[in-house]
N, C-alpha and C positions, 0 to 999 in steps of 0.2 A: 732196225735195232743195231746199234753199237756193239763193238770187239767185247765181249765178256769172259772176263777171266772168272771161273769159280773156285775157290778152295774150299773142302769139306772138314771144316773144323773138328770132327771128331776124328777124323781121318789121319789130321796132319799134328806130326809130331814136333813140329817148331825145329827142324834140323836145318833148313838154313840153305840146302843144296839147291833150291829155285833161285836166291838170291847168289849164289856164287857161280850160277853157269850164265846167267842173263846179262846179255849184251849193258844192261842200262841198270840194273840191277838198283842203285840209290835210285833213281829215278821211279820205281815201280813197285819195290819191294820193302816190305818193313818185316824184319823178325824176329818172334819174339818165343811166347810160348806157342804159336801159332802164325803160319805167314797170311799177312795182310797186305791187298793191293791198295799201292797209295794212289797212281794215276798210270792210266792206262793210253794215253795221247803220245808216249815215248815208248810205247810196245812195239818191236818190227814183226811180232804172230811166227816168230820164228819156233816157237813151242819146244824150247830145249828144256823150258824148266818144267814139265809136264812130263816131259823123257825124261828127265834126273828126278822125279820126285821118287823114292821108295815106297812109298804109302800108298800111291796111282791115289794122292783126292784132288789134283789140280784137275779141272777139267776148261779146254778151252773149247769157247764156241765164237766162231764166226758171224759175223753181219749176213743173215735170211738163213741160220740154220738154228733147230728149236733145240732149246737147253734139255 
């Protein structure tokens, strides 16, 4: 299984702070009223925007670890 990033839409307030800490941030992020992953192929798994979220609904999972 591939890098999966999840965001928990009910979770996530559309603030914006995933896309402003990330290294690649146009590349990966789109935000709106809720953040959506555009492509995850320019991710370094550096997981800062997971640390900056307020809400805790990013959740990342790794390639052989179960969601």
């Amino acid at each position: 299984m591939p890098l999966q990033i999840l965001v928990d839409e009910e979770k996530c307030i559309g603030c914006g702070k995933c896309a402003e800490i990330c290294p690649k941030a146009a590349k990966i992020w789109k935000v709106g009223s809720v953040a959506r992953i555009l492509d995850l192929r320019y991710c370094h798994v550096c997981t800062l925007c997971a640390m900056e979220c307020p809400t805790d609904c990013i959740k990342i999972i790794r390639p052989g670890e179960e969601a």
